[in-house]
VOTIDO-926248 format. One line per 4 residues: number of its first residue (from 1); for each residue x negated, y, z negated of N, C-alpha, C. Coordinates in steps of 0.05 Angstrom, whole numbers. Layout:
<sites>
NUM = X Y Z X Y Z X Y Z  ...
</sites>
This chain:
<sites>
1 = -627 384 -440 -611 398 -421 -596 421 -435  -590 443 -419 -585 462 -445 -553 468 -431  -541 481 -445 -509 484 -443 -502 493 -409  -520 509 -403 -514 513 -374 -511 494 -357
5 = -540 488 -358 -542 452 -347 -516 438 -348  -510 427 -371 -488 413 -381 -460 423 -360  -455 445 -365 -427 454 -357 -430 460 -326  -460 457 -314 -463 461 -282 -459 430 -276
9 = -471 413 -291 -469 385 -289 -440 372 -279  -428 386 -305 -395 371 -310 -383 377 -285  -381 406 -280 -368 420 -258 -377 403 -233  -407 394 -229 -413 383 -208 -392 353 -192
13 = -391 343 -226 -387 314 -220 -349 316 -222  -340 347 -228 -306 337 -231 -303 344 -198  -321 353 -195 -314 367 -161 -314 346 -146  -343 328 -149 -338 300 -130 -322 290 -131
17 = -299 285 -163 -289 260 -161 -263 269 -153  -259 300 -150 -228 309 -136 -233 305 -102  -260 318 -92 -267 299 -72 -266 276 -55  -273 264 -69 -273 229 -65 -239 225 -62
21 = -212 233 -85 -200 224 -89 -186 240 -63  -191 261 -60 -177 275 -24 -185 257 -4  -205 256 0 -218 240 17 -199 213 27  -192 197 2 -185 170 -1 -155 174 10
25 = -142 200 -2 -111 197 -2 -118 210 25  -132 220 32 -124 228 76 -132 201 86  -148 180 79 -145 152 93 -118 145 89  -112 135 67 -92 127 60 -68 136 81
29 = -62 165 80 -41 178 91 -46 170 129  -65 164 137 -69 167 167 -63 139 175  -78 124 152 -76 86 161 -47 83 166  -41 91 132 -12 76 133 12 86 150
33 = 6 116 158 16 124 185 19 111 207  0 105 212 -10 96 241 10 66 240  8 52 217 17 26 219 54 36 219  69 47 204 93 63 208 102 65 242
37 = 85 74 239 88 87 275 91 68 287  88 42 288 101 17 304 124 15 302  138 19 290 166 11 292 184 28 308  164 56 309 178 71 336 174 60 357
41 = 142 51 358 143 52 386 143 18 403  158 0 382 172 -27 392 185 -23 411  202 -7 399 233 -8 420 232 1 449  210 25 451 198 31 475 178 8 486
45 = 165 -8 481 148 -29 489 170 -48 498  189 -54 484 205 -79 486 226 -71 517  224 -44 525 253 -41 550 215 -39 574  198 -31 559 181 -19 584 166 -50 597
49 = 161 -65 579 143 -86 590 164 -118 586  187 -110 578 213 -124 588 200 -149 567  201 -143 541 199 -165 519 225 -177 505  218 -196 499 243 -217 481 239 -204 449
53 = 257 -212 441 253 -202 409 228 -217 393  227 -242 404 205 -257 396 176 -240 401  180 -233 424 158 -226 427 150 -200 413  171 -186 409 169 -161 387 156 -166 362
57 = 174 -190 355 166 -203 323 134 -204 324  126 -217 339 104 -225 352 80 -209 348  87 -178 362 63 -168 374 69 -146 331  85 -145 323 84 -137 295 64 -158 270
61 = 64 -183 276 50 -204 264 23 -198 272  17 -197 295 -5 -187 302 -23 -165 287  -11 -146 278 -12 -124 270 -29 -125 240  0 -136 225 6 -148 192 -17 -165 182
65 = -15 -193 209 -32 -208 201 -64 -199 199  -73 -180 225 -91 -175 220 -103 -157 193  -81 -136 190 -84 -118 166 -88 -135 137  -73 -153 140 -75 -177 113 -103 -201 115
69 = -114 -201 143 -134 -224 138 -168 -201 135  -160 -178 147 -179 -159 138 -183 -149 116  -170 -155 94 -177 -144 66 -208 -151 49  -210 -179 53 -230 -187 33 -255 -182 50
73 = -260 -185 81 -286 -185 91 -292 -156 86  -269 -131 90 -274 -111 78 -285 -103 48  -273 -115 39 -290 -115 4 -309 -122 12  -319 -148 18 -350 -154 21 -375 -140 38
77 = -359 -127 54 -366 -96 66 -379 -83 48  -363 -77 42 -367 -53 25 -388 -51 8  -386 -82 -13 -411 -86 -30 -437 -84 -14  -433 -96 10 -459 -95 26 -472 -69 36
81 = -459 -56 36 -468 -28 56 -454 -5 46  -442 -2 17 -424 13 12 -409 22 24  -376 43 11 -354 43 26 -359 61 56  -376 87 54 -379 108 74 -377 93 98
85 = -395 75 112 -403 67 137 -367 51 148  -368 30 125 -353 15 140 -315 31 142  -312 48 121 -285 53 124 -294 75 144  -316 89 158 -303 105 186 -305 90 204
89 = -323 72 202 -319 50 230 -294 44 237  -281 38 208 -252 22 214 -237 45 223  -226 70 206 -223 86 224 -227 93 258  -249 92 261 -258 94 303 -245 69 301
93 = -249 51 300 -229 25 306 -209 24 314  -186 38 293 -156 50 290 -154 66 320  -167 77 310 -174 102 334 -165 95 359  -190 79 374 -200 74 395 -171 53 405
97 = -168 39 389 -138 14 391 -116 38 398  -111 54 381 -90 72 385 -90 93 414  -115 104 419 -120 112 445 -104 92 458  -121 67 467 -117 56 491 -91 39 490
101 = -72 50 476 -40 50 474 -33 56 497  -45 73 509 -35 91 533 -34 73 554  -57 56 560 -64 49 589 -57 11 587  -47 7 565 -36 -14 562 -19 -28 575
105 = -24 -52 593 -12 -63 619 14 -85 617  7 -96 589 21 -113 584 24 -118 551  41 -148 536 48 -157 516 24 -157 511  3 -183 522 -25 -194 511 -43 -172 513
109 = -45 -145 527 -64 -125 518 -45 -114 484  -27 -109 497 -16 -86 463 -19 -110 444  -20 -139 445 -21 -146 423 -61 -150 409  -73 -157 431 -100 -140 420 -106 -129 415
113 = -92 -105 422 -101 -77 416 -90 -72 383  -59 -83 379 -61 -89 352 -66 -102 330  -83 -125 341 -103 -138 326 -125 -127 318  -134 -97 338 -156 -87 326 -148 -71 309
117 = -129 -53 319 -116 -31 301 -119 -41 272  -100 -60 264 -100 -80 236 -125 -84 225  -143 -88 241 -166 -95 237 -195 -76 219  -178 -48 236 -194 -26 221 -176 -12 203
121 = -147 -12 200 -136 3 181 -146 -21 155  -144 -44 160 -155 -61 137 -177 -59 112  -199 -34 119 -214 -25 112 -211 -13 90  -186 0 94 -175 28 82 -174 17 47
125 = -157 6 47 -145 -3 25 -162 -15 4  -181 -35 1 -200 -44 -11 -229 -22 -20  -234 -8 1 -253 10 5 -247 43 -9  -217 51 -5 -217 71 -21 -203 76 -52
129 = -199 49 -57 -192 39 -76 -219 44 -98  -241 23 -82 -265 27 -93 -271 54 -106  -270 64 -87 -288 91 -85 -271 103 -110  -249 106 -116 -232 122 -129 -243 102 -165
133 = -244 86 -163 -250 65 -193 -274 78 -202  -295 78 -180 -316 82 -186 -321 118 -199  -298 126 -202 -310 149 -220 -281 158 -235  -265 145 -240 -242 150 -258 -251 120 -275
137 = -229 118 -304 -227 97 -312 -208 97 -332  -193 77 -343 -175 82 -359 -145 90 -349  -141 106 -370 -100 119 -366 -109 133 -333  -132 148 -332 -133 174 -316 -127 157 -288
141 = -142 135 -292 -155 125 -264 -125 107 -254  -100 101 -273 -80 93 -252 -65 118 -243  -69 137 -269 -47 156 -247 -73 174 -219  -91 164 -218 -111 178 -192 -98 151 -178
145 = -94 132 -178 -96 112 -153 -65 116 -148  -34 125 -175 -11 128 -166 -16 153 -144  -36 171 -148 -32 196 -132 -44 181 -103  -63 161 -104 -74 150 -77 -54 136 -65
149 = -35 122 -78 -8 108 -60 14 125 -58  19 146 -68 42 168 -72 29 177 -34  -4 188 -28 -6 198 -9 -7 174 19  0 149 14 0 126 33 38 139 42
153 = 48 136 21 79 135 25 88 161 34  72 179 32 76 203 53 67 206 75  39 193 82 34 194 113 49 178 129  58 156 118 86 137 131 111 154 145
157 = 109 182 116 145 196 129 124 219 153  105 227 144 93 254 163 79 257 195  73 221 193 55 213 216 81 199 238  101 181 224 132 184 236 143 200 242
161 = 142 223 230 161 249 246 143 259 256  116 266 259 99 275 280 104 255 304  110 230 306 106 217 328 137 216 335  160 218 320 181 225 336 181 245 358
165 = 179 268 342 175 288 353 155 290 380  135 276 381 117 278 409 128 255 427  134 234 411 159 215 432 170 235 449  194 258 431 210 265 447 193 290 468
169 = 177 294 456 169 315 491 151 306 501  133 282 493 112 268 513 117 239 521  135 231 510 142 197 521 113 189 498  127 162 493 100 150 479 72 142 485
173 = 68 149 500 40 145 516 25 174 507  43 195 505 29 217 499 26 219 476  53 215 463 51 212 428 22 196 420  20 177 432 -3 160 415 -30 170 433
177 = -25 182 442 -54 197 456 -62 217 426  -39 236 422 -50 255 404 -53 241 377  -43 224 364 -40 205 336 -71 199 345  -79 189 364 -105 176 370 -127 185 368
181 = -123 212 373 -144 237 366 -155 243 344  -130 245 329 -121 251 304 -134 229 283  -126 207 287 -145 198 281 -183 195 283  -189 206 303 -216 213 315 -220 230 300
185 = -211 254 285 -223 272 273 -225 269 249  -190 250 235 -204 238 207 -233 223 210  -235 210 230 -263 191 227 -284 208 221  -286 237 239 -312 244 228 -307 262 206
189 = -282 274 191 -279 279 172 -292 263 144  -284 236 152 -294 218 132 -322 217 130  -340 217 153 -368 210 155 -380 230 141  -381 263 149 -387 278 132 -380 287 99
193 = -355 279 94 -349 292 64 -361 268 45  -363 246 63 -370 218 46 -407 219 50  -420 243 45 -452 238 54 -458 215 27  -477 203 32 -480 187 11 -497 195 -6
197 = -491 191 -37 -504 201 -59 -518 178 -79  -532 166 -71 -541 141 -82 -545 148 -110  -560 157 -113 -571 165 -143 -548 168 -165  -529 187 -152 -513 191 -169 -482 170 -164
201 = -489 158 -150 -462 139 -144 -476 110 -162  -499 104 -172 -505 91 -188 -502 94 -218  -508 125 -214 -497 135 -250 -470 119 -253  -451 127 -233 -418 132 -234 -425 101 -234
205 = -427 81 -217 -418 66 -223 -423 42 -252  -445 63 -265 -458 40 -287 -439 56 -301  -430 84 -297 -405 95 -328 -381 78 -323  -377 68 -291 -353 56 -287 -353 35 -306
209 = -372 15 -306 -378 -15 -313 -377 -13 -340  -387 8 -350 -389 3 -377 -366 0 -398  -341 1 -394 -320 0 -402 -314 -40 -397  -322 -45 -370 -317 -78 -377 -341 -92 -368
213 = -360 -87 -384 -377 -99 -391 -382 -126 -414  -365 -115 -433 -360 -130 -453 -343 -151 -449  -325 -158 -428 -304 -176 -424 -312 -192 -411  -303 -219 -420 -321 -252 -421 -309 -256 -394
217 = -323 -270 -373 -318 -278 -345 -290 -299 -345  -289 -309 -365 -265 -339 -364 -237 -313 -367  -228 -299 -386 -212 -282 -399 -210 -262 -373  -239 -255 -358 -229 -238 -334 -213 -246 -310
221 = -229 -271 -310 -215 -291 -285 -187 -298 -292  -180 -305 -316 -145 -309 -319 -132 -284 -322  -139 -269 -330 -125 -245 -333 -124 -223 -297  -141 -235 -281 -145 -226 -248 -117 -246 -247
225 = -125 -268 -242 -99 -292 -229 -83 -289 -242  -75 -277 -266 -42 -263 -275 -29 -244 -259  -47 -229 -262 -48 -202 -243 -37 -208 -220  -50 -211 -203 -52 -229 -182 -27 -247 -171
229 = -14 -255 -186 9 -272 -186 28 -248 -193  28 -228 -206 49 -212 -207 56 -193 -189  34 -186 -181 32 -173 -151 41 -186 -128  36 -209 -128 57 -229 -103 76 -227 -103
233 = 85 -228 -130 126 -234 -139 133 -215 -133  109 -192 -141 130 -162 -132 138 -155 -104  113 -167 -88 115 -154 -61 138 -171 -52  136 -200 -51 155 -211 -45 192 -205 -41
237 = 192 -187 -66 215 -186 -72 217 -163 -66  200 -140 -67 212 -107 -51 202 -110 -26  190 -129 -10 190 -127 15 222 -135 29  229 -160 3 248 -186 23 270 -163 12
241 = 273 -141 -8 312 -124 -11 305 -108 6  280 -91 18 281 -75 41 287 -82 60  283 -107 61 296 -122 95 330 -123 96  329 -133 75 361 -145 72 376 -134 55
245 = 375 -99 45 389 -81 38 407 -70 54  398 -67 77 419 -50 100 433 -67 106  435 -95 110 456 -110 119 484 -112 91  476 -107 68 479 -112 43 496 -78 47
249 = 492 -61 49 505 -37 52 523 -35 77  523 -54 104 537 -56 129 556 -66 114  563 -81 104 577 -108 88 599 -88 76  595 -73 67 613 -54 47 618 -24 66
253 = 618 -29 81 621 -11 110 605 18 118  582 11 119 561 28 123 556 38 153  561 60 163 551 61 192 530 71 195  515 79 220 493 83 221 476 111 201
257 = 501 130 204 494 153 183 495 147 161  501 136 151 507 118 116 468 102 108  465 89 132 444 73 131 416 83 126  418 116 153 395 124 149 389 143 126
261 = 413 152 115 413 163 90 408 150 70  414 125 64 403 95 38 376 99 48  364 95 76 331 87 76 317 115 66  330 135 78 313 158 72 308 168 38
265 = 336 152 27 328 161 4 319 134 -23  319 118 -3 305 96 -18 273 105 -18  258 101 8 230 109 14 232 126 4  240 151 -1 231 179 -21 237 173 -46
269 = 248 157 -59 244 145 -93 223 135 -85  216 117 -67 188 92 -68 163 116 -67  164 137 -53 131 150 -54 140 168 -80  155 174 -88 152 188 -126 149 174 -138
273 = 152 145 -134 157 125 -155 128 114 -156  119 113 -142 83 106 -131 75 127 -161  74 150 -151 60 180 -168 82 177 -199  101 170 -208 112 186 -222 106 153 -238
277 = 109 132 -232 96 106 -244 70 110 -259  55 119 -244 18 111 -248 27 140 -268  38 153 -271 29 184 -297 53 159 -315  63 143 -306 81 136 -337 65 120 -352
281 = 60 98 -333 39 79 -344 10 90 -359  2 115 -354 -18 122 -367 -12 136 -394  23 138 -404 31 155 -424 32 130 -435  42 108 -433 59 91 -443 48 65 -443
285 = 32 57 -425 10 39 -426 20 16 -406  -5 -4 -385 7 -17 -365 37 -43 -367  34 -50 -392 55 -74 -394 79 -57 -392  91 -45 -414 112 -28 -425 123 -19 -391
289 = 110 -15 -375 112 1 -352 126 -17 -334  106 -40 -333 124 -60 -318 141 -75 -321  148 -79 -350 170 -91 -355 192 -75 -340  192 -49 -347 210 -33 -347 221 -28 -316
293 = 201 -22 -296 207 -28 -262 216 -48 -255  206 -70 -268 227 -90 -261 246 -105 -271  245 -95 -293 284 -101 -306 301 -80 -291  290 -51 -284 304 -32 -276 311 -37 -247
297 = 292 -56 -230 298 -67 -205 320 -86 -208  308 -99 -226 335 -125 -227 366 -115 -232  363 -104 -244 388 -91 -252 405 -75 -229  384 -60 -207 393 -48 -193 402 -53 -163
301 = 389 -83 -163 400 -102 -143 417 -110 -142  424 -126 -180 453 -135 -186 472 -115 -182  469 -86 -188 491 -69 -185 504 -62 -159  483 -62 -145 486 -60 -113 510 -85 -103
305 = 508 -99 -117 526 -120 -107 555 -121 -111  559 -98 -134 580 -102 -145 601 -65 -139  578 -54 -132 586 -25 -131 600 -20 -103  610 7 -102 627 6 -77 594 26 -62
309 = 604 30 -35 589 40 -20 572 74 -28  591 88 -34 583 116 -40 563 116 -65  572 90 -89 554 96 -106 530 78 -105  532 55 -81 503 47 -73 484 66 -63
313 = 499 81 -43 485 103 -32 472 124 -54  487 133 -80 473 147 -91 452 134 -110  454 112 -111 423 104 -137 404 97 -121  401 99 -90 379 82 -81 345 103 -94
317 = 352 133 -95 339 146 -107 323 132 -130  334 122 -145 319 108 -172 313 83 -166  330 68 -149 326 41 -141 291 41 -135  279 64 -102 261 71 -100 247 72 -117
321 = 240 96 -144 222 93 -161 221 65 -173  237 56 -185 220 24 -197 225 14 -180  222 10 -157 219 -19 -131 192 -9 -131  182 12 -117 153 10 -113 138 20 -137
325 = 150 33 -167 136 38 -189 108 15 -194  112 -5 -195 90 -29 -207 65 -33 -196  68 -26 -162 49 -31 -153 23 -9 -161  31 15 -169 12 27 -178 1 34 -198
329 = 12 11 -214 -3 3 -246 -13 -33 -241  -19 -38 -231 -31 -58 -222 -50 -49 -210  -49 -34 -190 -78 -21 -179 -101 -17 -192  -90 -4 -213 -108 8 -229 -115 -16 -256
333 = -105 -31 -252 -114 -59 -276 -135 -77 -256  -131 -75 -234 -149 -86 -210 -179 -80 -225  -179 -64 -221 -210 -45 -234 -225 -58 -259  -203 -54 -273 -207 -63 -306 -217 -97 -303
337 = -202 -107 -280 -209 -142 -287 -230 -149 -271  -240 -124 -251 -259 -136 -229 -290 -144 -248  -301 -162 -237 -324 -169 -242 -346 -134 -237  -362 -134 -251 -382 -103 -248 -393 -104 -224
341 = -385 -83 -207 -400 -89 -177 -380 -100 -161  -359 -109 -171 -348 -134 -139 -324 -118 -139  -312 -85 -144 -284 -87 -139 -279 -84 -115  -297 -77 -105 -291 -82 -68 -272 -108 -58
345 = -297 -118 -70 -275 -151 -67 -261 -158 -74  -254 -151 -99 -234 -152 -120 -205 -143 -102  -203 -126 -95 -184 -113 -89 -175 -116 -57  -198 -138 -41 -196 -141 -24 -177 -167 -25
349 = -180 -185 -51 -172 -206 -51 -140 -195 -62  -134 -179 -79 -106 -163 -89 -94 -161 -66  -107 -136 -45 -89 -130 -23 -79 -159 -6  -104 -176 5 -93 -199 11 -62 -208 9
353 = -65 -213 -19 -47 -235 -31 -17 -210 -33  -13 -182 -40 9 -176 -32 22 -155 -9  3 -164 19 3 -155 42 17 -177 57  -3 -208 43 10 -226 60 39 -240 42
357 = 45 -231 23 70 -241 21 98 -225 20  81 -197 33 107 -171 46 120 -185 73  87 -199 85 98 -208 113 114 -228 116  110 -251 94 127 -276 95 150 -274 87
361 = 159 -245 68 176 -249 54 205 -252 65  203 -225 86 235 -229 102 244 -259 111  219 -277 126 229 -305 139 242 -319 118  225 -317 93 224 -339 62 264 -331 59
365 = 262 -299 54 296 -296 50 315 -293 72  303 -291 91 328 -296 112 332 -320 109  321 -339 110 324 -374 104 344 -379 86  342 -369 66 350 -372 42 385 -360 47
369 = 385 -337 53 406 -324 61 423 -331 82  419 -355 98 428 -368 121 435 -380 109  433 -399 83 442 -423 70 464 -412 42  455 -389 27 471 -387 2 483 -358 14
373 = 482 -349 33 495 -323 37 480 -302 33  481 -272 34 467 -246 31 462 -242 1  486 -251 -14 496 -245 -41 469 -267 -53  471 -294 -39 452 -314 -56 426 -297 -52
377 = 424 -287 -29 388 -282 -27 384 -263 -48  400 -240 -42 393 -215 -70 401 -224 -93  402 -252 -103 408 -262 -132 380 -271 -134  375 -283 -122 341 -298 -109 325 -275 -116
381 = 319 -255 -104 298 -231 -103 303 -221 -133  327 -216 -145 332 -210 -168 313 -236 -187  325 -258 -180 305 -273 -201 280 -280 -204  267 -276 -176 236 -273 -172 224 -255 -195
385 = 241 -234 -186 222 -211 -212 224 -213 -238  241 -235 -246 249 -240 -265 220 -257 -284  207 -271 -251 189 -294 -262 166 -272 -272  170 -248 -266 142 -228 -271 136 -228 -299
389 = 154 -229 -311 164 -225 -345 146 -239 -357  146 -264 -358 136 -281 -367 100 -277 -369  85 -280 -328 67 -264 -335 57 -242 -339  82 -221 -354 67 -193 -363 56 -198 -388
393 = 74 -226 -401 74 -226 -430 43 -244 -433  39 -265 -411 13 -277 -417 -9 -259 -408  -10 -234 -396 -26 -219 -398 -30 -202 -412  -10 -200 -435 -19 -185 -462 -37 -184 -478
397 = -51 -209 -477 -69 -217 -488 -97 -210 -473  -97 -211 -449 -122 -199 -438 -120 -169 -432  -100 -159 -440 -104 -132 -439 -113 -116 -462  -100 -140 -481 -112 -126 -513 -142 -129 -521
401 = -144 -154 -506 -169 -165 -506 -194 -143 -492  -181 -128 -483 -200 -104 -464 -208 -80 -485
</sites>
């Protein structure tokens, strides 16, 4: 091949993989939108079709659960028929559920309808995860997946204030008419930029493999279920202080302007902290990284407890970056531990396990917090992450071992 070749080559394949990685972060940004966008439009469901809070809880479980029980059949998707087909299906899925928001009669339609919804944003997460592994690897490839959750945690703020905003001049029926669309066009967005490239998506994925190739199946499998277990503890515990932070800031006399100012600027540390994590962890390397998010969480829970109001309000900024910093150096170790060929699945089984313990987590600490107080539960969430320590340290060894 002669130098032209070569440098037409290179050019060819950095183009796909900035490609692929746009591609993934507009799923990302639309799914996790779409799922955001419930919590607007509860409150309107709950006065229109005259629901109990239960039933609110309810038709949100619906949602969660399905988004959490759709992870792994998605991976196995994927391996089967690669990612293209099945993540726009799920997309029209999203879609089609979100349309018929509109003509929705009752609790038991909206809660099918968000069983499907869940059902196809489920897709998202395992599938463009894939896609993004399969041609990064190494330092590069956590800060590409920090930049793929940095763009989840922005379609959350962009696809919310687009649907405020059409709330207020179309009533929600109209709002999720146009979100619905909108979705319709990512779907065929996806279909076309994703044409399939067999030939060369085999290259990519034998350059992917070849990095853990060498790593013994027993050493992969404990060093996954480390993983794996640290990713639970985490979700657990930044799902269960997002719940039970604002009551924790009411306490020390927070009113409603106080509150939405802590959330707004908690969630905007959490989507820098996504992107500004995955570029640390690739300077600094994945352990060093997580130790550090979550002593810096721990720490910043305890402080919260002790601080007066104005200066809770001002650290939630950093609080944000290491609460959600970890998850996106974990992402990218997903890759490293998956078996060659299965991170579909791999990652189907990851999202699983800390999707479904975001959802359990508020009941697990409200419980908890009924019995030892607000103060006991955020001592609790504080010491959860505490248990992470331990397995960062028994995963040292399978990381060196890489």
């Amino acid at each position: 091949m002669s130098s032209a070749q070569a440098i037409l080559a290179t050019t060819r394949a950095a183009v796909s993989r900035w490609r692929v990685l746009g591609i993934a972060c507009l799923a990302h940004l639309l799914h996790d939108g779409c799922g955001e966008m419930l919590y607007l439009l509860l409150p309107f469901w709950q006065r229109e079709f005259a629901l109990s809070l239960t039933d609110v809880g309810l038709l949100k479980t619906c949602y969660s659960g399905a988004l959490a029980g759709g992870q792994i059949p998605a991976g196995r998707l994927g391996e089967r028929w690669g990612e293209r087909l099945p993540l726009v299906a799920g997309t029209l899925l999203t879609a089609s559920a979100v349309l018929a928001f509109h003509s929705a009669a009752g609790s038991l339609v909206l809660g099918l309808l968000l069983v499907l919804s869940g059902l196809g944003a489920s897709v998202q997460h395992p599938l463009s995860s894939t896609l993004i592994s399969r041609r990064y690897s190494g330092p590069r490839l956590r800060l590409m997946l920090g930049t793929y959750n940095f763009a989840g945690d922005l379609g959350k703020v962009a696809i919310s204030a687009l649907a405020t905003f059409l709330i207020w001049q179309f009533g929600w029926r109209g709002a999720t008419q146009t979100v619905g669309v909108l979705c319709l066009v990512t779907a065929v967005v996806l279909f076309v930029a994703l044409a399939p490239t067999r030939a060369g998506r085999a290259q990519q994925d034998q350059a992917a493999c070849a990095c853990r190739s060498m790593l013994p199946q027993s050493i992969r499998r404990r060093g996954f279920a480390m993983l794996s277990a640290i990713g639970f503890l985490d979700s657990t515990a930044r799902t269960g202080f997002l719940t039970f932070m604002p009551f924790l800031l009411v306490g020390k006399g927070a009113g409603p302007a106080e509150l939405g100012i802590a959330l707004s600027l908690v969630f905007g540390g959490g989507a820098a902290g996504k992107f500004v994590c995955g570029a640390f962890g690739a300077k600094i390397g994945l352990l060093r990284t997580v130790v550090l998010t979550e002593v810096g969480t721990v720490l910043g829970i305890l402080l919260l407890l002790v601080l007066p109001l104005s200066f809770c309000i001002a650290s939630m900024p950093l609080i944000g970056v290491v609460l959600n910093g970890t998850s996106s150096i974990l992402y990218g170790t997903v890759t490293e531990l998956a078996p060659p060929g299965r991170e579909a699945r791999a990652f189907g089984v990851f999202y699983t396990l800390t999707i479904g313990a975001g959802a359990v987590a508020p009941t697990f600490y409200g419980a908890v917090g009924d019995v030892l107080g607000l103060n006991g539960s955020m001592i609790l969430i504080a010491a959860v992450l505490l248990l992470v320590l331990p397995l960062v340290s028994a995963l040292r060894p399978v990381i060196h071992h890489h």
